[in-house]
GUTI-366749 format. One record per residue: residue number from 1; residue in three letters; x, y, z of N, C-alpha, C in turn. Coordinates in pm, whole numbers. Example, Ala and Ser with C-alpha at 12.3 -4.5 7.8 and 13.67 -1.06 7.14 Angstrom:
2
+-----+-----+--------+--------+--------+--------+--------+--------+--------+--------+--------+
!   n ! res !    nc1 !    nc2 !    nc3 !   cac1 !   cac2 !   cac3 !    cc1 !    cc2 !    cc3 !
+-----+-----+--------+--------+--------+--------+--------+--------+--------+--------+--------+
!   1 ! ALA !   1319 !   -569 !    780 !   1230 !   -450 !    780 !   1320 !   -330 !    780 !
!   2 ! SER !   1285 !   -225 !    708 !   1367 !   -106 !    714 !   1290 !      3 !    787 !
+-----+-----+--------+--------+--------+--------+--------+--------+--------+--------+--------+
// end
This chain:
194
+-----+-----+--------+--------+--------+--------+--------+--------+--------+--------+--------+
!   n ! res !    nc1 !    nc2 !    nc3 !   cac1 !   cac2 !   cac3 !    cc1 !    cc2 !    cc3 !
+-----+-----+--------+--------+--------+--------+--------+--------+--------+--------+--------+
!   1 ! UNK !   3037 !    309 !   1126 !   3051 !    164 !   1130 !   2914 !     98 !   1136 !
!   2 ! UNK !   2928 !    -18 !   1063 !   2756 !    -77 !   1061 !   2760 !   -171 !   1169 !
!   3 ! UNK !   2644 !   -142 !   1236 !   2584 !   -222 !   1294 !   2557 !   -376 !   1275 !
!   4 ! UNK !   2525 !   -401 !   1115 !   2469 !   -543 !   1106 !   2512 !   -580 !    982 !
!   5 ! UNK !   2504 !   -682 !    901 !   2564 !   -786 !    813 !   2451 !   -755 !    649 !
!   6 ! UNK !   2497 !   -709 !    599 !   2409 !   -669 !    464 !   2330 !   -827 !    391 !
!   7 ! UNK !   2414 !   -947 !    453 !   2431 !  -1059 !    399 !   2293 !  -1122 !    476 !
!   8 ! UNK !   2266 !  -1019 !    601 !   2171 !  -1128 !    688 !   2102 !  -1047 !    635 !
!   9 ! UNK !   2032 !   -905 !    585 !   1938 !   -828 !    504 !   1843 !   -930 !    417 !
!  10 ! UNK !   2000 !   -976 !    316 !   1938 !  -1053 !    207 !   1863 !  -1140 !    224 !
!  11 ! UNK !   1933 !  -1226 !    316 !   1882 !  -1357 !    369 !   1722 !  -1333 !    376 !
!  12 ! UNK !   1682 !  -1237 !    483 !   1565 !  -1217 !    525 !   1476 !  -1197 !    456 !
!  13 ! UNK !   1504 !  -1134 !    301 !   1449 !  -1068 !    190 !   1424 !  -1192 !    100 !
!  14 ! UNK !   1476 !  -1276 !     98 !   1485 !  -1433 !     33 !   1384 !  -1469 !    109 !
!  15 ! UNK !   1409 !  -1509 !    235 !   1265 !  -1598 !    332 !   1140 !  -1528 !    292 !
!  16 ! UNK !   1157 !  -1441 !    293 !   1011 !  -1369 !    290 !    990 !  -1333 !    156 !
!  17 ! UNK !   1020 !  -1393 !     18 !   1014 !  -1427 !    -92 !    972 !  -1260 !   -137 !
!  18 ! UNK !   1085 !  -1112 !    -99 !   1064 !  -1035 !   -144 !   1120 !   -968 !   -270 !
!  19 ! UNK !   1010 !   -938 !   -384 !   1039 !   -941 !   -519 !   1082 !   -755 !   -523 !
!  20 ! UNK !   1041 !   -723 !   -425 !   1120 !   -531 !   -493 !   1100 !   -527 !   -313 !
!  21 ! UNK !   1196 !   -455 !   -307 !   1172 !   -327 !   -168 !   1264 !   -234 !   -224 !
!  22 ! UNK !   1182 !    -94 !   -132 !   1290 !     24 !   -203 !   1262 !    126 !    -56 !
!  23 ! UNK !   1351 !    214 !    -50 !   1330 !    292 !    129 !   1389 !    405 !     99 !
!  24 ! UNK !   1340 !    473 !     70 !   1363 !    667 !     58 !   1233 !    768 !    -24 !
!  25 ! UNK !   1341 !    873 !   -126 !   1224 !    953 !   -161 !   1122 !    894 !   -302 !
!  26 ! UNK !    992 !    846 !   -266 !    929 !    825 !   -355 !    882 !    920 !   -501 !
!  27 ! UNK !    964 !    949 !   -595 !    988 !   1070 !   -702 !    895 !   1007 !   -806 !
!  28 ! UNK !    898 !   1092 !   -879 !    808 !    973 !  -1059 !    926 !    912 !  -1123 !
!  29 ! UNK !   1059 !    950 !  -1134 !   1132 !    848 !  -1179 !   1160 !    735 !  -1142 !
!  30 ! UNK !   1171 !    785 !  -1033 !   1210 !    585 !   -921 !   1126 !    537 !   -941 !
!  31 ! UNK !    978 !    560 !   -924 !    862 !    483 !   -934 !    814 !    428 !  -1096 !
!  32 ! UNK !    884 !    521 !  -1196 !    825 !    469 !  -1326 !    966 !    318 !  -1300 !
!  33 ! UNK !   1051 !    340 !  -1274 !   1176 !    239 !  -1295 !   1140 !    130 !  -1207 !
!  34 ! UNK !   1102 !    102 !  -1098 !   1007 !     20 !   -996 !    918 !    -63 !  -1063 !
!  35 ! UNK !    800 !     50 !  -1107 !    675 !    -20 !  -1170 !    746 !   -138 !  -1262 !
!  36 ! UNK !    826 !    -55 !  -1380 !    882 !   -183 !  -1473 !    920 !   -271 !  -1417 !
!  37 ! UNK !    972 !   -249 !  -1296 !   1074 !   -383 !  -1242 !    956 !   -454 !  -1214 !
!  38 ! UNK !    877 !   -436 !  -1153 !    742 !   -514 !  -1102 !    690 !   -614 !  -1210 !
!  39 ! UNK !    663 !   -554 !  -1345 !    554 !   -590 !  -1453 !    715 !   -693 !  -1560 !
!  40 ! UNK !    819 !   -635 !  -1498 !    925 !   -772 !  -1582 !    895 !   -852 !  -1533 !
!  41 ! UNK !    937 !   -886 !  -1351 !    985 !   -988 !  -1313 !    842 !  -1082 !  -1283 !
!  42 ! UNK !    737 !  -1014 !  -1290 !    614 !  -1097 !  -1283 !    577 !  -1187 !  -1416 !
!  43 ! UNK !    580 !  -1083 !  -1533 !    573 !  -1149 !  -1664 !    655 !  -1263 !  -1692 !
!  44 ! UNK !    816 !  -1285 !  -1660 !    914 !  -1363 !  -1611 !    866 !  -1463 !  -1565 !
!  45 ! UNK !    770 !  -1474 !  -1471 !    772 !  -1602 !  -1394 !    608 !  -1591 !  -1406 !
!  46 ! UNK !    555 !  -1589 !  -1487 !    450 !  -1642 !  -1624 !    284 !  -1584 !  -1534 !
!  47 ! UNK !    310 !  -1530 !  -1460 !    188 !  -1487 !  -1403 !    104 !  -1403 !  -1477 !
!  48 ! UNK !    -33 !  -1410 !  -1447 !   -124 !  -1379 !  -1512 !   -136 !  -1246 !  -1527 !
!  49 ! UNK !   -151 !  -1196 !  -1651 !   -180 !  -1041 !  -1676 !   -244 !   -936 !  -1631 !
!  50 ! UNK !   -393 !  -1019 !  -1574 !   -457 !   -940 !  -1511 !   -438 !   -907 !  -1357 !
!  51 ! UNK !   -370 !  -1002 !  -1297 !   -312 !  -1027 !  -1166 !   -148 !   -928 !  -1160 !
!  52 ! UNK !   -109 !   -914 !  -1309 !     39 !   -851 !  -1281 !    -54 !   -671 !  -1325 !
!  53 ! UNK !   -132 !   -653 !  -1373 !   -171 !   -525 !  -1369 !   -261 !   -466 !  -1270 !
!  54 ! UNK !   -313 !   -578 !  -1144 !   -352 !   -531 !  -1004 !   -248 !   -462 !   -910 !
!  55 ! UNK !   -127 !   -548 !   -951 !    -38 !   -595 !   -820 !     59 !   -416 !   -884 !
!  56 ! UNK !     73 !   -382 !   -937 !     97 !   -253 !  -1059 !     -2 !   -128 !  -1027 !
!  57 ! UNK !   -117 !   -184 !  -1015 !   -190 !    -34 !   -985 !   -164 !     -3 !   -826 !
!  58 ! UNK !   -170 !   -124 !   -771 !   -190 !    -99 !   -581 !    -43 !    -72 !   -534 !
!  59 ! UNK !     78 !    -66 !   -627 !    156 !    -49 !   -589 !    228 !    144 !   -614 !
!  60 ! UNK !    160 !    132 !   -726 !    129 !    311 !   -785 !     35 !    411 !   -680 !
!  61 ! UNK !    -41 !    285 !   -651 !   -134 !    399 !   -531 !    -62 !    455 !   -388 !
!  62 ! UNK !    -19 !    322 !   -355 !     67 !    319 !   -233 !    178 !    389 !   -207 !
!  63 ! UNK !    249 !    377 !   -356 !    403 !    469 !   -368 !    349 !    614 !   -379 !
!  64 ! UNK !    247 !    684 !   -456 !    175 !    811 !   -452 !    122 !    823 !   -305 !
!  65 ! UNK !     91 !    760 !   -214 !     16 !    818 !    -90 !    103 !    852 !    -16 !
!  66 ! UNK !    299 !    737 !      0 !    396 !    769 !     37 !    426 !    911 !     17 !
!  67 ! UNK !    431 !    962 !   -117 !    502 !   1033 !   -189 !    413 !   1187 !   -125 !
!  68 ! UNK !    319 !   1175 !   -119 !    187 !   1299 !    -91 !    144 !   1295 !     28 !
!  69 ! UNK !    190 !   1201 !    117 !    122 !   1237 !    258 !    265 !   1185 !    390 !
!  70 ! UNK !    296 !   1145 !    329 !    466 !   1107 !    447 !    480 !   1251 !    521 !
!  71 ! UNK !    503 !   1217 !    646 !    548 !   1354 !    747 !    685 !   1435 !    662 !
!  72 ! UNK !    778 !   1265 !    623 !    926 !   1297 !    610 !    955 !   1417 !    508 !
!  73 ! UNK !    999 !   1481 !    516 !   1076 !   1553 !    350 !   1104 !   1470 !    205 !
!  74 ! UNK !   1059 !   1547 !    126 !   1072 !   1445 !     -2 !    953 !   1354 !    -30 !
!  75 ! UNK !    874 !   1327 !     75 !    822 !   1219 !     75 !    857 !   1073 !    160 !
!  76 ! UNK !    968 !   1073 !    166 !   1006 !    922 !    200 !    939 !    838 !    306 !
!  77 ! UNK !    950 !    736 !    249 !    919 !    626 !    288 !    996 !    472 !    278 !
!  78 ! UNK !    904 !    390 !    270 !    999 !    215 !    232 !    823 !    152 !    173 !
!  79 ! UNK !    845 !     92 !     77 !    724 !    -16 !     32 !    817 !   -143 !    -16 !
!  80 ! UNK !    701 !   -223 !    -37 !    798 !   -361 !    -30 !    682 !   -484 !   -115 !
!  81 ! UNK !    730 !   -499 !   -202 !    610 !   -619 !   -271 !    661 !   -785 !   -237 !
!  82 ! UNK !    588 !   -847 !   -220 !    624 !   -974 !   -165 !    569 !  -1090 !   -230 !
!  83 ! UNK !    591 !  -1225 !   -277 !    553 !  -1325 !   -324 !    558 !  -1433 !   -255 !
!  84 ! UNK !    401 !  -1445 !   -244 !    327 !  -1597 !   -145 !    265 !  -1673 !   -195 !
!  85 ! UNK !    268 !  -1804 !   -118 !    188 !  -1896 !   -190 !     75 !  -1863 !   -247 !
!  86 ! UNK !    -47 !  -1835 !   -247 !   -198 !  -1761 !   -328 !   -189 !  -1625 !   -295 !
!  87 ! UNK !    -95 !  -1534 !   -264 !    -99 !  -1409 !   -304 !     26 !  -1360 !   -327 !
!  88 ! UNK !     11 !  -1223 !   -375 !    119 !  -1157 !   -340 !     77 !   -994 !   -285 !
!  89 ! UNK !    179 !   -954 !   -164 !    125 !   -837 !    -81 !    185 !   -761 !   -124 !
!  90 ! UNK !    151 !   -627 !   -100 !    246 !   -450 !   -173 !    194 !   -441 !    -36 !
!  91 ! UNK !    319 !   -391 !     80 !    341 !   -284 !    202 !    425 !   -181 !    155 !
!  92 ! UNK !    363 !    -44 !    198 !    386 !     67 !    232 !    416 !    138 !    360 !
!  93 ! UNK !    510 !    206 !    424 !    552 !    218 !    506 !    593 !    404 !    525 !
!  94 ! UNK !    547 !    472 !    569 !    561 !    657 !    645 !    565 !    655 !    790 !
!  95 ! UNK !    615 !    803 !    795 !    584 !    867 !    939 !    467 !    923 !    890 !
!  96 ! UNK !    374 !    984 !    987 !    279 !   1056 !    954 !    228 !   1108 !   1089 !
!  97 ! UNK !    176 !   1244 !   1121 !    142 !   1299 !   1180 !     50 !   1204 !   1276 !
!  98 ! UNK !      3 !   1220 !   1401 !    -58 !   1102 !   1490 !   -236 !   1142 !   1485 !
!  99 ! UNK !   -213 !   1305 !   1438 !   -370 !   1333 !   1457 !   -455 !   1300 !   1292 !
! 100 ! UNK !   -359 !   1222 !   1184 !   -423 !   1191 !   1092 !   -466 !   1060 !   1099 !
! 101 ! UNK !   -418 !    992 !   1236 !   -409 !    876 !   1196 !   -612 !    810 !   1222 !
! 102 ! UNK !   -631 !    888 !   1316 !   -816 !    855 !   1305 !   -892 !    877 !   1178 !
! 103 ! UNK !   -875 !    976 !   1110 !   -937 !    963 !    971 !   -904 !    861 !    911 !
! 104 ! UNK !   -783 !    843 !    882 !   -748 !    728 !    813 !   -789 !    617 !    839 !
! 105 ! UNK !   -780 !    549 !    967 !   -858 !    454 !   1030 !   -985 !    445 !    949 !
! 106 ! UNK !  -1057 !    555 !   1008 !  -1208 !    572 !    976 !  -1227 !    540 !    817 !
! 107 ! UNK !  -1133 !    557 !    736 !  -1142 !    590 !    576 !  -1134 !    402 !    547 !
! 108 ! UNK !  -1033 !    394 !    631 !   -981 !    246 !    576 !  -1106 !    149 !    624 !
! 109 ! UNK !  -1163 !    153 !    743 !  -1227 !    104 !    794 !  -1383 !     61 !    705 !
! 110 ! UNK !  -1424 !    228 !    695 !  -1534 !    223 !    579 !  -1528 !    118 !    407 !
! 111 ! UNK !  -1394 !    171 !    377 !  -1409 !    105 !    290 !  -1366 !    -76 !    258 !
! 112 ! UNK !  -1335 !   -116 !    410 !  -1378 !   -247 !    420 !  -1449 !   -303 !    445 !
! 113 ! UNK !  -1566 !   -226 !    484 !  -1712 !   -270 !    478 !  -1784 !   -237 !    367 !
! 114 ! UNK !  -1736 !   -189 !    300 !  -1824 !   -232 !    118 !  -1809 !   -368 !     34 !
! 115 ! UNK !  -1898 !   -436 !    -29 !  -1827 !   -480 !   -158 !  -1807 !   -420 !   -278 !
! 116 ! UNK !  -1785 !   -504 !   -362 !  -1704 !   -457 !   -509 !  -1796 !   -363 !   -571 !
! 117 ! UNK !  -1938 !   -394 !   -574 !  -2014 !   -238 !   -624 !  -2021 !   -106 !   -587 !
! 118 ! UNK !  -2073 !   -133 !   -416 !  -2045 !    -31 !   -308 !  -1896 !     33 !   -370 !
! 119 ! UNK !  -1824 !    -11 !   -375 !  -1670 !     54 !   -361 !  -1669 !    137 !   -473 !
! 120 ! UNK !  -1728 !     50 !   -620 !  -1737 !    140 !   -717 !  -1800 !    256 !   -701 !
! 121 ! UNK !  -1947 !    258 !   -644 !  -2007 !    359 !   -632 !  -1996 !    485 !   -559 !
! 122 ! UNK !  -1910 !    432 !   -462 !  -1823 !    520 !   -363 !  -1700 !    608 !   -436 !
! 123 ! UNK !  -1622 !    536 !   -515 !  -1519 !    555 !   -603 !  -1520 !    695 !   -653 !
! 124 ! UNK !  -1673 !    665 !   -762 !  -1736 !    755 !   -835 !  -1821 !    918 !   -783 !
! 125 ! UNK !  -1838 !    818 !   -662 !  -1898 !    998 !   -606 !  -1782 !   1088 !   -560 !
! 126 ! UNK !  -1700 !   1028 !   -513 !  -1613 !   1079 !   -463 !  -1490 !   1164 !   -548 !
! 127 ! UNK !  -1526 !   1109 !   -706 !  -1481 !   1133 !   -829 !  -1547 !   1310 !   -849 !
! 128 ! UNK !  -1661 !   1307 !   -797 !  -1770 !   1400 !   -861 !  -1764 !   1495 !   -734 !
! 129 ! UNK !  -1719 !   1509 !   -618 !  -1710 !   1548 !   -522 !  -1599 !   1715 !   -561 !
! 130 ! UNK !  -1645 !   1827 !   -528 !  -1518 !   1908 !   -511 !  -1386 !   1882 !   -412 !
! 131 ! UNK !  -1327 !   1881 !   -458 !  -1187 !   1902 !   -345 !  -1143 !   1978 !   -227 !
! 132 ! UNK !  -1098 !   1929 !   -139 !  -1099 !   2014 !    -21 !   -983 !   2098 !    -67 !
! 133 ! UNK !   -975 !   2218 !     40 !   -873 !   2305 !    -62 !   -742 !   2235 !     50 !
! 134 ! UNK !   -627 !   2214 !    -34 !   -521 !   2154 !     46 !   -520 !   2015 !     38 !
! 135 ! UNK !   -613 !   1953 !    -33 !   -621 !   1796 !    -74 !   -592 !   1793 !   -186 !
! 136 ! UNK !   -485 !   1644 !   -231 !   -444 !   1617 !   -328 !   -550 !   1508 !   -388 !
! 137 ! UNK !   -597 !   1461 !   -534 !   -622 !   1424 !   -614 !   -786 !   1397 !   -507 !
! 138 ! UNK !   -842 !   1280 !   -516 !   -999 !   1337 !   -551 !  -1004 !   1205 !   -398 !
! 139 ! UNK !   -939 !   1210 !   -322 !   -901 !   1105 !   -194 !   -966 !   1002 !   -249 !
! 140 ! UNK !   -891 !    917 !   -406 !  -1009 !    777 !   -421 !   -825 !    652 !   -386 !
! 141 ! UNK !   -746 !    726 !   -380 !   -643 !    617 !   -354 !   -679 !    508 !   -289 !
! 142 ! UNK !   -688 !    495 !   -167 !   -713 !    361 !    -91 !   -804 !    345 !   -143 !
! 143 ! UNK !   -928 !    365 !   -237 !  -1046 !    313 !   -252 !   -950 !    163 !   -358 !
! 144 ! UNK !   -906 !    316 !   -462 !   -861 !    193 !   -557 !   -816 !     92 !   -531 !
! 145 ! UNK !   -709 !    125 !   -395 !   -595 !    -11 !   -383 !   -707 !   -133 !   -312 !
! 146 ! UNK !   -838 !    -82 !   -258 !   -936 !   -216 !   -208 !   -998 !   -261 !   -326 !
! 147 ! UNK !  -1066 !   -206 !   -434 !  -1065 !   -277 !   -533 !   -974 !   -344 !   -650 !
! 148 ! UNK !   -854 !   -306 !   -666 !   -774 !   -361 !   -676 !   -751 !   -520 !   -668 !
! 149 ! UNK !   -701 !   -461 !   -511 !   -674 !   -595 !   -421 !   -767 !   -705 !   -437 !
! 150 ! UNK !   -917 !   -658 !   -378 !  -1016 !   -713 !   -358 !  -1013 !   -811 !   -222 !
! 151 ! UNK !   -903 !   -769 !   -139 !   -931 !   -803 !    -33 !   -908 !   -654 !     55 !
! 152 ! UNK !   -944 !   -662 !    209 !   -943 !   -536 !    285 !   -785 !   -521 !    326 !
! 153 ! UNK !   -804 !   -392 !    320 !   -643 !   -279 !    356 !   -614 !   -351 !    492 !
! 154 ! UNK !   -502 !   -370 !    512 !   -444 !   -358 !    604 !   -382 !   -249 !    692 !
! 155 ! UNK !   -361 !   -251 !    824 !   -323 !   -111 !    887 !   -229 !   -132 !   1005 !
! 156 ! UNK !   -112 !    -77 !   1038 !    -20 !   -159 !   1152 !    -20 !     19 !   1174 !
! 157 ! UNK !      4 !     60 !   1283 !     63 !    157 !   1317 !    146 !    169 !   1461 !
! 158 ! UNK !    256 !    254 !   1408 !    386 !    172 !   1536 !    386 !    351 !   1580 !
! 159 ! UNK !    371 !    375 !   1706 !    401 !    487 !   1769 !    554 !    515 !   1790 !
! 160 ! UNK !    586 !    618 !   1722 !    729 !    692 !   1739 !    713 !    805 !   1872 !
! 161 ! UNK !    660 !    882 !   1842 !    644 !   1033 !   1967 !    525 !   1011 !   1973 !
! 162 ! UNK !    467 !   1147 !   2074 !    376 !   1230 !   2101 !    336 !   1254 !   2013 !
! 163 ! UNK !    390 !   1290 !   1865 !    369 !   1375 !   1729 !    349 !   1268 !   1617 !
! 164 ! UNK !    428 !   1172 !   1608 !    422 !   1091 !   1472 !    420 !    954 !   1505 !
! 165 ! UNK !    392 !    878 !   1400 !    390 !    750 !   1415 !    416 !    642 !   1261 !
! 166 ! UNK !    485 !    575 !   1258 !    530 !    484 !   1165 !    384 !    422 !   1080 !
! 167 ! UNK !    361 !    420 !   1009 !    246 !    340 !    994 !    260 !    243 !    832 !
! 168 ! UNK !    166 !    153 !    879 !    213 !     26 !    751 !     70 !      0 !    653 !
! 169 ! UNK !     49 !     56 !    539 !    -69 !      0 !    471 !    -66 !   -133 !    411 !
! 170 ! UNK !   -121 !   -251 !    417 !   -107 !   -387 !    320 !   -229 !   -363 !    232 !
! 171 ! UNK !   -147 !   -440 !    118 !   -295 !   -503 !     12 !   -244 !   -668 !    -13 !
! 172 ! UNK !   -325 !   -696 !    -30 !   -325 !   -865 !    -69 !   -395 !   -865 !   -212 !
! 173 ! UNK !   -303 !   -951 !   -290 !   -334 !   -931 !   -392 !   -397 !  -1104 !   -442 !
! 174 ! UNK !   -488 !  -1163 !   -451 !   -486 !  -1308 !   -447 !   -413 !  -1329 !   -659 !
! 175 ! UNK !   -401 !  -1480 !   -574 !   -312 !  -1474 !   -733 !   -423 !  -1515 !   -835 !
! 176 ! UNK !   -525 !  -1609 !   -758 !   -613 !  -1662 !   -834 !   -680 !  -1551 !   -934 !
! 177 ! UNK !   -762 !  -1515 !  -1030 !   -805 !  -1406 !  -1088 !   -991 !  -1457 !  -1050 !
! 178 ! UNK !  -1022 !  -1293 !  -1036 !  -1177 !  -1331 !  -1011 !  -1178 !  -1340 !   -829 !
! 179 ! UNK !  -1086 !  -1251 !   -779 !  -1151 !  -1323 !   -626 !  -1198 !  -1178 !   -574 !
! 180 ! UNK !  -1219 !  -1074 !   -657 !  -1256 !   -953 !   -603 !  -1397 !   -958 !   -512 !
! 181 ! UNK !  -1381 !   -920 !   -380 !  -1553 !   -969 !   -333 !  -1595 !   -868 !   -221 !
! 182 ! UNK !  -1654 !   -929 !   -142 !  -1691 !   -857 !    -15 !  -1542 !   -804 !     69 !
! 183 ! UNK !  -1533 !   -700 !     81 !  -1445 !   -658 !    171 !  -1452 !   -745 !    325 !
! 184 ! UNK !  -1551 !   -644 !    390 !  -1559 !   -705 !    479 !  -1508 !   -711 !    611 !
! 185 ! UNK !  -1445 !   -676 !    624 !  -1359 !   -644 !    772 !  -1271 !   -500 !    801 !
! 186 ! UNK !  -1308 !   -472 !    897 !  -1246 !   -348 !    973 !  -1048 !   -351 !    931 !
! 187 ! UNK !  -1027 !   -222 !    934 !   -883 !   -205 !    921 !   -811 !   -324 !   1029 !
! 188 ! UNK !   -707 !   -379 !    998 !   -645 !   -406 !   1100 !   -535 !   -352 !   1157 !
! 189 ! UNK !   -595 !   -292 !   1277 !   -488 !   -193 !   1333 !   -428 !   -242 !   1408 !
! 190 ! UNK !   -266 !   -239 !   1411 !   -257 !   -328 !   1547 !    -97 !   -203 !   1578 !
! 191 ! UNK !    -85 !   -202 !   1721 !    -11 !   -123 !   1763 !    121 !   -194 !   1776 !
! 192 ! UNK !    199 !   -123 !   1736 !    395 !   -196 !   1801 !    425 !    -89 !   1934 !
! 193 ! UNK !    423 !   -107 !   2032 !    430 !    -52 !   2188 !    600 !    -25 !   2172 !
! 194 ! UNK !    661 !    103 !   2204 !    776 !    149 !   2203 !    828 !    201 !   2339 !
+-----+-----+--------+--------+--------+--------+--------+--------+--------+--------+--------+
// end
């Protein structure tokens, strides 16, 4: 028996002007069928090309980090793209082990203190870098999704156990084109107390 009203879901998904959410195993099919949904309903409502192929890459990065680093089986997770007045945000949402969560910090952190060259240049070494053995692709994901964005990652992490913890990546995507700049600010980590 459910708990709650599918009708008040919607509602909430309306206020918060959300254009896709999706909550399970992140696969390449769901995600090629997603992406399209993304690059229709933006083209649809006349937004700019170069702004609908940001909001497209940071959402490919995000659904791949789900998909390759989630504690859960399968992958799973929940991401969620949203439409705001001068932006629009892509959240990503895992469990993930609690002792990854300081690197990550540290990763996210760094690369909000670059700007747009720094990031490139970072990008690229890291391109040229061997692989750790047990690491997937060349760790430039979050780089991309900060240049991308061109504003800094966001970071929420909600403690579940001793062992894992919920955690939330944002990108902000500005709608304006051309606002790629100084990062600039530390992850924002902020804890949900359980």
């Amino acid at each position: 028996m459910r708990d709650y009203k599918l009708f008040d879901y919607y509602q909430m998904m309306e206020g918060q002007r959300m254009i896709l959410t999706f909550k399970g195993s992140m696969s390449g099919n769901i995600l090629v069928g997603m992406a399209e949904k993304i690059k229709a309903t933006l083209t649809d409502n006349d937004e700019k090309q170069r702004v609908v192929q940001r909001i497209f890459s940071v959402f490919i990065e995000l659904s791949q980090n789900i998909h390759h680093y989630s504690a859960e089986r399968l992958g799973k997770g929940i991401i969620v793209v949203e439409d705001h007045k001068d932006c629009y945000k892509v959240v990503s949402g895992n469990l993930i082990k609690n002792s990854e969560i300081p690197p990550l910090e540290e990763k996210i952190n760094r690369i909000n203190g670059l700007d747009r060259a720094q990031l490139r240049a970072y990008y690229y070494s890291l391109l040229k870098t061997p692989r750790t053995s047990g690491k997937l692709g060349g760790s430039v994901g979050l780089i991309s999704i900060a240049r991308e964005a061109g504003n800094p990652i966001g970071l929420t992490v909600n403690p579940m156990d001793e062992n894992q913890s919920f955690i939330e990546i944002a990108a902000e995507i500005t709608k304006e084109a051309g606002q790629n700049g100084k990062s600039g600010h530390k992850a924002h980590r902020q804890h949900t107390g359980r």
